[in-house]
C-alpha positions in Angstrom: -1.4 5.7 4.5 1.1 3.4 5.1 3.4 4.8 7.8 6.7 3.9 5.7 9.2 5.2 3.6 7.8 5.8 0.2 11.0 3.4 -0.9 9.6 0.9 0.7 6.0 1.3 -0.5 8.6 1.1 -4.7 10.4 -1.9 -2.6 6.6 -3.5 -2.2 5.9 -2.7 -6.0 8.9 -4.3 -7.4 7.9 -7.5 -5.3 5.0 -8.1 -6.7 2.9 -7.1 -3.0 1.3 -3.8 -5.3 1.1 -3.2 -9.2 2.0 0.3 -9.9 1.1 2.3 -13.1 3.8 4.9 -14.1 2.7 8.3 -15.0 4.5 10.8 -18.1 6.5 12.4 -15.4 7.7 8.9 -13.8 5.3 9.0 -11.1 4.4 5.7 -9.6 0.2 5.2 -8.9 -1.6 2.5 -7.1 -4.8 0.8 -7.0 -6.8 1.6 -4.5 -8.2 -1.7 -3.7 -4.7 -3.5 -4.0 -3.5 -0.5 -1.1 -6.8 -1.2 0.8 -6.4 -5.2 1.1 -2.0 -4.1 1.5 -3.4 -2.2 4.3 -5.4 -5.1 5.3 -2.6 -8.0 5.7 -0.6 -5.4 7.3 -2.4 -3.7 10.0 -4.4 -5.7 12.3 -8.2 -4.9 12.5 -8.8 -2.7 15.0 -11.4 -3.4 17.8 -13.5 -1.3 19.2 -13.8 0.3 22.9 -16.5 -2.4 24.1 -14.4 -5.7 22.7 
């Protein structure tokens, strides 16, 4: 979703930008809201072919 280097999406985490829940195995998950609104300060709103 992000276009990056899953170390930087654990580099985001670790600053505070996404909360990530560990699972059993050490996998990291995120919140789909707190991606959504990432995704929102990162990438510019898109306008459309008659702006």
């Amino acid at each position: 979703m992000f276009r990056v280097d899953p170390k930087t999406v654990t580099r985001w985490a670790k600053a505070g930008k996404l909360s990530a829940i560990r699972t059993l195995g050490g996998h990291r998950r995120y919140r789909e809201s707190e991606v959504k609104e990432l995704l929102g300060d990162v990438i510019p709103t898109q306008r459309s072919a008659r702006d």
